[in-house]
C-alpha positions in Angstrom: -60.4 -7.5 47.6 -57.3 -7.2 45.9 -57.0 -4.5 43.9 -55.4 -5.8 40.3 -55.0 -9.5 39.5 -52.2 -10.5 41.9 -50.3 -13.3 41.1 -50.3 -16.4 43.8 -48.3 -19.4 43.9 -50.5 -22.3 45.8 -48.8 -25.6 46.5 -51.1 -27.7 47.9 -51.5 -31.8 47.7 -54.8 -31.6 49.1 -56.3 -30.9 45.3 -59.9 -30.8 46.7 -58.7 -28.2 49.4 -56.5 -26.1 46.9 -59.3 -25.3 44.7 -61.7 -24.4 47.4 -58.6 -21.9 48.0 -58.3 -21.3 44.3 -61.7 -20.5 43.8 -62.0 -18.4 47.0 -58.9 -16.1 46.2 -60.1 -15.7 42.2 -62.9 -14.4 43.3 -61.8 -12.0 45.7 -59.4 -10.9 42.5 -56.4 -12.7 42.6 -54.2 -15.0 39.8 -54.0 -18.1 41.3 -51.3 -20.9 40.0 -52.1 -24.6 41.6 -49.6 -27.2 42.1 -50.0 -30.4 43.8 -46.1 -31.0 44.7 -43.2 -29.6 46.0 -41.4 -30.2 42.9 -44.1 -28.4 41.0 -43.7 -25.5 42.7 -40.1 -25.4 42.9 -40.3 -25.7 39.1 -42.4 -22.8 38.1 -41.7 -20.2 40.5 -39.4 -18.4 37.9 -41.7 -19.1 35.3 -44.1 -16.5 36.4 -43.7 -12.9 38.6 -45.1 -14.3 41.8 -46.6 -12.0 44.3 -47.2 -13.9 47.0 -46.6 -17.7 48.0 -49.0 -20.4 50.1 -47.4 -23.2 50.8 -48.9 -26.7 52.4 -46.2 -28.0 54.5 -46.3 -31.7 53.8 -46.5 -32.2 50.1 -44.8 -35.1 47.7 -41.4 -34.9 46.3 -40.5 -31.5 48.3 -41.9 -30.3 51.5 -43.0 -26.8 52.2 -39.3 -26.2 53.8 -37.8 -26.8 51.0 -39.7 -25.1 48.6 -39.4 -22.3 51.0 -35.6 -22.5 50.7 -36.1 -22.4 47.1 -38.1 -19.8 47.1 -35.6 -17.3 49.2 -32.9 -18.3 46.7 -34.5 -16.5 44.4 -36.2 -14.0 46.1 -36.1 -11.9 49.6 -39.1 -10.2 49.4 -41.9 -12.5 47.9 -44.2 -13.5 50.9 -44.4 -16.7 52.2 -47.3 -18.3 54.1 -47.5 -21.5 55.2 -50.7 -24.0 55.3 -50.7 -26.7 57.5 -52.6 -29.1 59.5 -49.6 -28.7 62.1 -49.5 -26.6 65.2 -46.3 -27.4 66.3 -44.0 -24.9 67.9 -40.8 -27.2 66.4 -42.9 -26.8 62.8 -43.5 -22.8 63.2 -39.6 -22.4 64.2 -38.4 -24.6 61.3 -41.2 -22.3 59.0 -39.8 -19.1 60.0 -36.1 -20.5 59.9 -36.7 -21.5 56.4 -37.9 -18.0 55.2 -41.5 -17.6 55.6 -43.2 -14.8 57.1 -46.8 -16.1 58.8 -48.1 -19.5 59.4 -51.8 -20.3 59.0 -53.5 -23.8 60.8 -56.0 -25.9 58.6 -58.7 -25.4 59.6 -59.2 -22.0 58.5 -61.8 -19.3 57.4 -60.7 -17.7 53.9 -61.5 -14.6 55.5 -58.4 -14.8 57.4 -56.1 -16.2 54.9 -57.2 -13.2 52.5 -56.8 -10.6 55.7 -53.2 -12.2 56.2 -52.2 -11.9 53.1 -53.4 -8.7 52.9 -51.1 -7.7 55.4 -48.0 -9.0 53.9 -48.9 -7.8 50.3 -49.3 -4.2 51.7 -45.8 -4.3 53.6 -44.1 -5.8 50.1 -45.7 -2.3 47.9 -44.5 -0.4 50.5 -40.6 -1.7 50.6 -41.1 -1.1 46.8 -42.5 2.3 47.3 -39.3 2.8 49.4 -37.0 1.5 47.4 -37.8 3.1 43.5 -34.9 2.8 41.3 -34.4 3.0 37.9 -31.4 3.2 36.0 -29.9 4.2 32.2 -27.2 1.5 31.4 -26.6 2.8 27.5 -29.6 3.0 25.5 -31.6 0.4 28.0 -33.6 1.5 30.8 -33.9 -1.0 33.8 -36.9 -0.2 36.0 -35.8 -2.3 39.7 -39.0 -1.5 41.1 -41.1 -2.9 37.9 -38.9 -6.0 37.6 -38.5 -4.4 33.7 -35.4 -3.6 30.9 -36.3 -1.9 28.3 -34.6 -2.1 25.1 -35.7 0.2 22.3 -37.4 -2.5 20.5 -38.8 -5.1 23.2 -39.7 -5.3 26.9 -37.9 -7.5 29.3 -39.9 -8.6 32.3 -37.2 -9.8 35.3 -37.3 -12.3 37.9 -36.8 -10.8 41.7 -33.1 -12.4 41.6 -32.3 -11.1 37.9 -33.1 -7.7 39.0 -31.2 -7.9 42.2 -28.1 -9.2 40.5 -28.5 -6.4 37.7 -29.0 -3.6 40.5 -25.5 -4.8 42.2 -24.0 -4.9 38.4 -25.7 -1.4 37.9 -23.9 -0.3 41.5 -20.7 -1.2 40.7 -20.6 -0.7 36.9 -16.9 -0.9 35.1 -14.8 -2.5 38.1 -13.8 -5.8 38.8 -16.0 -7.8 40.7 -14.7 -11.0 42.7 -17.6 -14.1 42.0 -17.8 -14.3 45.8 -18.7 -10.5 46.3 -21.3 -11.1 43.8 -22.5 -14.4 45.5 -22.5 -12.8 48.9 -24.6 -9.5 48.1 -27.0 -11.2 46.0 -27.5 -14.8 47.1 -26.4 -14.3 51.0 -23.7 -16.8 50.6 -21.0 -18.5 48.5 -21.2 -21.8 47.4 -20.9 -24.4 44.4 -24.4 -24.6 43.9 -24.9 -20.9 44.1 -22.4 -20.3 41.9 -23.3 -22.3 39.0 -26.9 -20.5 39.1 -24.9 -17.2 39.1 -23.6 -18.2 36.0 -27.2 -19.3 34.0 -28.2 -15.5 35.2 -25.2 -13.7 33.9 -25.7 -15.5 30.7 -29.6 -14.9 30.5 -28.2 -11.2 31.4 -26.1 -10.6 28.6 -28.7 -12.2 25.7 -30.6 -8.8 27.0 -27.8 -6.7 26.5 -27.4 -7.5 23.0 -29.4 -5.3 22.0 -26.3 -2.2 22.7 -23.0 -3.6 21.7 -21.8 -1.0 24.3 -23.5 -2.6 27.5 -20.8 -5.3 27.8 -20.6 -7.9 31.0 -17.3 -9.2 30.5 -16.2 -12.4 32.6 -12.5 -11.5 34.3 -11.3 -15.9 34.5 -10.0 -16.8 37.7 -11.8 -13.8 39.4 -15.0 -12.7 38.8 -16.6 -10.4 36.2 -17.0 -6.5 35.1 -19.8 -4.7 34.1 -18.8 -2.5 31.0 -21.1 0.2 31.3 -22.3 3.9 31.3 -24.7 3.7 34.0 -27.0 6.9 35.1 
């Protein structure tokens, strides 16, 4: 049984299968969001604070792999467990390759996804446990481990990658910071792509910061940005 509502991102095209799983893992106490594509998925993983991922390999629009890739963009420590009808060594490789952590073969009891999962939900509180960080930047208070800023008058709840990014910021507060280091520590790599999406999450950054005009992340053209901050 899990032991608060959980949240679980399903992607499954198999609708008749996916709520059999839906059902199953409600009852056992989890939040369960269903989506029939790749796409889907893709879509609204930032839209809500995922806990753990199922993902059917073979699904319209965007396979499991990709959605996978998509996923790790934007998270490293999310679990992902694949569903498939596939017992492929090739398929498991490419999987594991792509950033998930466990494969499960249809068929399968529910008793053994909810045990795996289990597992991999227990390993993610404890790597929080390990890793409890808050800081002070000004008059906010940014809570890694809760995925949380906290202004004086509102609550900001964080995606995984919006926290990361703001913990590197927080780490290396009022110096210059070249777009590659950035892109490196917090994406894993430097590229176009990666880069553009670097820029939607300093801007969603600094609507938060508006509420103290002295937390200031200033853009340094040509090179990369600063973080103008008294961080504690």
């Amino acid at each position: 049984m899990a032991s608060k509502k959980l949240k679980v991102l399903l992607a499954e095209d198999d609708l008749s299968l996916g709520y059999v799983i839906k059902d199953n893992l409600t009852e056992a106490g989890y939040e369960v969001n269903l989506y029939a594509d790749g796409q889907a998925a893709i879509d609204n993983f930032d839209k809500t604070q995922t806990d753990i991922c199922l993902l059917d390999v073979m699904m319209p629009f965007k396979d499991g792999f990709t959605v996978a890739k998509k996923i790790r963009q934007q998270s490293d420590v999310v679990p992902i467990l694949f569903i498939t009808a596939k017992s492929m060594e090739e398929d498991r490789i490419k999987g594991f390759l792509t950033g998930a952590d466990d494969y499960i073969v249809k068929p399968f009891s529910m008793q053994e996804l909810l045990l795996r999962m289990d597992v991999f939900i227990r390993r993610t509180r404890k790597l929080h446990a390990d890793q409890v960080q808050e800081y002070a930047i000004g008059e906010l208070r940014f809570s890694y481990t809760d995925l949380r800023l906290y202004a004086k008058s509102e609550t900001h709840t964080l995606t995984q990658k919006e926290a990361d990014l703001l913990k590197f910021l927080c780490e290396h507060a009022n110096r210059i910071l070249k777009r590659e280091e950035v892109l490196l520590n917090v994406w894993g790599k430097d590229d176009y792509f990666l880069g553009r999406s670097m820029d939607v999450f300093m801007t969603k950054l600094r609507k938060y910061f508006k509420a103290d005009p002295s937390v200031v992340l200033e853009t340094i053209h040509g090179v990369g940005f600063r973080f103008n901050a008294s961080v504690n």
